[in-house]
N, C-alpha and C positions, 0 to 999 in steps of 0.2 A: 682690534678692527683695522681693516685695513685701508691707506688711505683714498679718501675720498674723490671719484674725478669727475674732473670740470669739464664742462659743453660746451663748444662755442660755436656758432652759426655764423658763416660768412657768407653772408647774403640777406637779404631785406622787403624782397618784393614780393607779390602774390605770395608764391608758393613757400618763400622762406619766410614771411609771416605768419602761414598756416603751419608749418612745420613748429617755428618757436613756440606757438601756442600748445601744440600737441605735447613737444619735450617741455616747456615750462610747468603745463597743468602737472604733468608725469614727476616731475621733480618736485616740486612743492609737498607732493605725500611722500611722493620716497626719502625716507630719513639715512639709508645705510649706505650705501653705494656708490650714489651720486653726490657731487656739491648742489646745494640749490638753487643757487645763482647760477642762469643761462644768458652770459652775451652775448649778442648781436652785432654785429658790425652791418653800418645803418651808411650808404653814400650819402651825405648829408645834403638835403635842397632846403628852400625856404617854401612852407605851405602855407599863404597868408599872414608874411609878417613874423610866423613862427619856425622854428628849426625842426626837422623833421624829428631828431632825437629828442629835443623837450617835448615835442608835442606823444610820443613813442613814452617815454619814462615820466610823462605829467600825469596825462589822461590815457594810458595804457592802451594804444589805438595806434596803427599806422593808417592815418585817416586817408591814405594816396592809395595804398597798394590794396589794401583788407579793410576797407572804413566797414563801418557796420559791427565790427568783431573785438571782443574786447581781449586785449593780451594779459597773461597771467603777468602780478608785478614785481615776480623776480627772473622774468623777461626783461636784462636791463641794455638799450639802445648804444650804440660808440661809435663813436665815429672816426675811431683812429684804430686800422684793422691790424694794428701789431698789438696795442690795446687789448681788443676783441677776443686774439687768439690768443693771447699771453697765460703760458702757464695751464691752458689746454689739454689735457689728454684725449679728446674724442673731436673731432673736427668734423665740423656737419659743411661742406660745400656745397651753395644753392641759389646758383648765377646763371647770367644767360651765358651759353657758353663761348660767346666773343670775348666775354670779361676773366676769360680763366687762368690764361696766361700772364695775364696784365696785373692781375692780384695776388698771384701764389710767388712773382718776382717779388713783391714787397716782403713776404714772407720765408724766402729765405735765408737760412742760417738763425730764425727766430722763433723756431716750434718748439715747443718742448721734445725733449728726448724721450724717447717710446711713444708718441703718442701715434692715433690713427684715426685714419680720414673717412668720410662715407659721404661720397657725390652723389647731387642730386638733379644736377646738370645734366639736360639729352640735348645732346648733338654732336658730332664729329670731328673729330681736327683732319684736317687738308693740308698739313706744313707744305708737301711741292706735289708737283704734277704726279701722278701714279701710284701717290701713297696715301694711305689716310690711317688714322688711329682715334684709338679711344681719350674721350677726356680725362677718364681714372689715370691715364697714362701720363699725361702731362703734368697732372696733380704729384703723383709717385714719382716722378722724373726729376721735379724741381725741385719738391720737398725731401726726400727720402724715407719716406713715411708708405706703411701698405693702407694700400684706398680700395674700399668696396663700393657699391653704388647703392640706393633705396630708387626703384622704377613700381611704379605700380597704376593703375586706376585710379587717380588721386585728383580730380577738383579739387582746387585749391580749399576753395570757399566753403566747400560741403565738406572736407576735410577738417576746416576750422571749425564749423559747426556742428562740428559730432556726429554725422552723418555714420551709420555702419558702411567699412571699404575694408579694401586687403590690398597691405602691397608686400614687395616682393626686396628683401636685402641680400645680397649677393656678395658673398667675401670670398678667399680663394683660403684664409684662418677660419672656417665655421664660429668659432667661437668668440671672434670679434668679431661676427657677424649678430652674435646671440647678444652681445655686451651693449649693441646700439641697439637693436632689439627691447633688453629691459630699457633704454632709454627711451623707448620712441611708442610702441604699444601699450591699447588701452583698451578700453570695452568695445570700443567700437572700432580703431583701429588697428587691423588684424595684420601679426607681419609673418613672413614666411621665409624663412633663411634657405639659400642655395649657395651652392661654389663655385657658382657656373656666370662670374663674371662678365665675360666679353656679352655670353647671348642677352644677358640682363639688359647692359648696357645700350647694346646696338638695339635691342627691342624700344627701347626708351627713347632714341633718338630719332627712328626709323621711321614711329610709327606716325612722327608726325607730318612725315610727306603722305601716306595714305590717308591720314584725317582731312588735312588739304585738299587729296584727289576726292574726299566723300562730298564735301565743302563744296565744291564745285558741280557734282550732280545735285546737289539740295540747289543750288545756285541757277541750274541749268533748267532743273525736270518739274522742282520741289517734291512735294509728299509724294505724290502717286508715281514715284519712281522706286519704288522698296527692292525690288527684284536687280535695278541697275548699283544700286547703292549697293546690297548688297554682295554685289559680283565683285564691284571694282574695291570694296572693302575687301575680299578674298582672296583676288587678284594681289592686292597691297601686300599681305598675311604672307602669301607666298614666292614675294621680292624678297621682305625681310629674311624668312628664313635661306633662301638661295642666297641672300649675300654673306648672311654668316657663314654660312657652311663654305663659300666658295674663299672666301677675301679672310674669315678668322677662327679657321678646321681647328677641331676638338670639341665643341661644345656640345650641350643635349638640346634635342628639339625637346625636350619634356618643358624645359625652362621657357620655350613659346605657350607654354600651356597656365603659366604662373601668371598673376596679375600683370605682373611685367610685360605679357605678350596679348595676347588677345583681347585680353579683358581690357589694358588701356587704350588698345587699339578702338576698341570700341568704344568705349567711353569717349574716347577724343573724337571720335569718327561722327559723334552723338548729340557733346556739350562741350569741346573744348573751346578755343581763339583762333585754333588754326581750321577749323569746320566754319564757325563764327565768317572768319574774315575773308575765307575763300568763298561763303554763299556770296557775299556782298562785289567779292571780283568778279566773279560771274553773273553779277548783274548792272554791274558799272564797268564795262567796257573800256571807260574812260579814263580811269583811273588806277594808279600805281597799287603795287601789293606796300610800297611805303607807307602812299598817303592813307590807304586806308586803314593802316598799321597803329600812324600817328592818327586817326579819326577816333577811334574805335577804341583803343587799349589803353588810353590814359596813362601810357609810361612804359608799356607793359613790352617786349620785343616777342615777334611771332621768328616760333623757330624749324616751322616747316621748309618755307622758302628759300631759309639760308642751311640748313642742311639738304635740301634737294641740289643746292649748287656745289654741296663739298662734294654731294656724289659724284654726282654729274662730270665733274671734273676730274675726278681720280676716275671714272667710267670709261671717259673720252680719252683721257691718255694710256689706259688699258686698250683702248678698241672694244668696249666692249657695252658701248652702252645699249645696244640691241638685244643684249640679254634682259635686259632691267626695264620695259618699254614703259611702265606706269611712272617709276620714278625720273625717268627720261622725259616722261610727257607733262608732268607735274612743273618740271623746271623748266623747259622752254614755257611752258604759259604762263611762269609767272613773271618772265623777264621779256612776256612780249614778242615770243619767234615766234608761237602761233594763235591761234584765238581761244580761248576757254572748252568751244562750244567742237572741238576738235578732238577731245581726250578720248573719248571713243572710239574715234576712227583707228587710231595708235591701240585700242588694245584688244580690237576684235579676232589680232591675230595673235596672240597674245603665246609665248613657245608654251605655258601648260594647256593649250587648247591643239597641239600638235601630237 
């Protein structure tokens, strides 16, 4: 038999909570393939006196990010992410993506050799004016390790609780796409391997400035607005796709058709943080898309806002943010250049309505 590889998760929060629980349960039955032991790398706080990782490897619970859900207990918490990854062949990355850069330095020159990555980080990098790139990229760059992404329709929470979803892994090796696959897939969640990378990715990151822009008409109209939500959710659909095709040609529009694209679109558009916290800017006027960041998400970082600004910026030193008007419109209101109640007006003329 051949030997056995290790999983490690670098990341701790909501979604990398609900993620370790998925591969934990997954690994506790499987006897051949995988090790059983799944670590965690845990940024350590104090929750009452307790350490986030005893309280994580005590009482089997990350009582901050996922309270409520109980973690399989060969789910084991570290707080020291060379620790974590050490000796790793499958590397599950699942941070906000400010922190991606700033972790994967610690980890250089200390991965195992062959080993491979699967991000589950959506948002963009913006290194300088007129450029922007994928997170898998920065992950590949520093490490020298090939990185696929998992994007799908995934609530965190309903994810951890067995809820039936589908999402979507994307490798550019099909077959270390299948290997995290049998890692990660279970009765209820359903995974779908493609090769189609980049469009996975940017679907993943993308779609959370349109769940924002939905945020905002719930915010604006509430319920009896289905027909504008609807629009400016479609409108969103086909920003994303025009920026891939325009900004990172080759991909399939098939792969907007994967959980990874419409389907999260929608779900976020529905139940996510960034729907969530844009109804609430749009009806507090008064207040930062920060504060209500820190109000609301109990640790958690909303990551609409901050990739509508990566865009926005690589847009604007292009010339070309006219093309893009929702995602245009999304980021000046949330940095305050115009009012909520305005995102309309920006996309009646919208160039697919020419």
């Amino acid at each position: 038999m051949s030997e056995q590889k290790r999983v490690a998760i670098i990341g701790s929060g909501n979604w990398g909570s609900a993620i370790a629980a998925v591969i934990g349960g997954n690994l506790q039955k499987e006897q051949t393939k995988f090790h059983r032991e799944v670590r965690m790398w845990v940024f350590e706080e104090m929750i009452n006196g307790r350490k986030l990782t005893e309280i994580i490897n005590q009482d089997h619970e990350n009582v901050k990010y996922l309270p409520g859900q109980k973690l399989p207990e060969n789910v084991i918490a570290e707080p020291d992410i060379l620790k974590a990854a050490e000796d790793a062949d499958l590397l599950v990355f699942v941070l906000p993506h400010q922190f991606i850069a700033r972790s994967c330095k610690q980890l250089v020159g200390k991965v195992k050799s062959g080993a491979i990555a699967l991000s589950l980080v959506k948002g963009l990098n913006n290194p300088e004016p007129g450029k922007i790139g994928l997170i898998s990229d920065i992950i590949k760059e520093q490490l020298g390790v090939e990185v696929g992404v998992l994007m799908g329709a995934n609530i965190a929470n309903e994810v951890a609780a067995g809820s039936f979803c589908e999402t979507t892994i994307a490798f550019k090796n099909v077959e270390h796409g299948r290997l995290f696959r049998d890692a990660i897939q279970t009765e209820n969640f359903r995974v779908t391997v493609v090769n189609d990378v980049a469009n996975a990715e940017l679907s993943g990151a993308l779609k959370n400035i349109v769940a924002f822009a939905a945020g905002l008409i719930d915010g604006l109209y509430g319920e009896k607005a289905g027909n504008t939500k609807a629009a400016v959710i479609r409108l969103g659909i086909m920003e994303m796709i025009d920026f891939a095709e325009k900004f990172f040609p080759g991909g399939s529009r098939e792969t907007f058709l994967e959980s990874c694209g419409v389907a999260d679109v929608i779900t976020s558009s529905f139940g996510g943080r960034n729907r969530k916290c844009a109804e609430a800017f749009a009806k507090q006027p008064d207040k930062t898309v920060k504060q209500l960041q820190d109000e609301m998400l109990n640790g958690q970082l909303l990551q609409g806002p901050g990739t509508a600004e990566e865009v926005n910026h690589f847009l604007k030193a292009k010339g070309r943010e006219n093309e893009f008007p929702l995602f245009t419109t999304v980021h000046r209101i949330c940095v305050k250049e115009i009012p909520a109640k305005e995102l309309l007006d920006h996309l009646r003329n919208h160039p697919v309505h020419k």
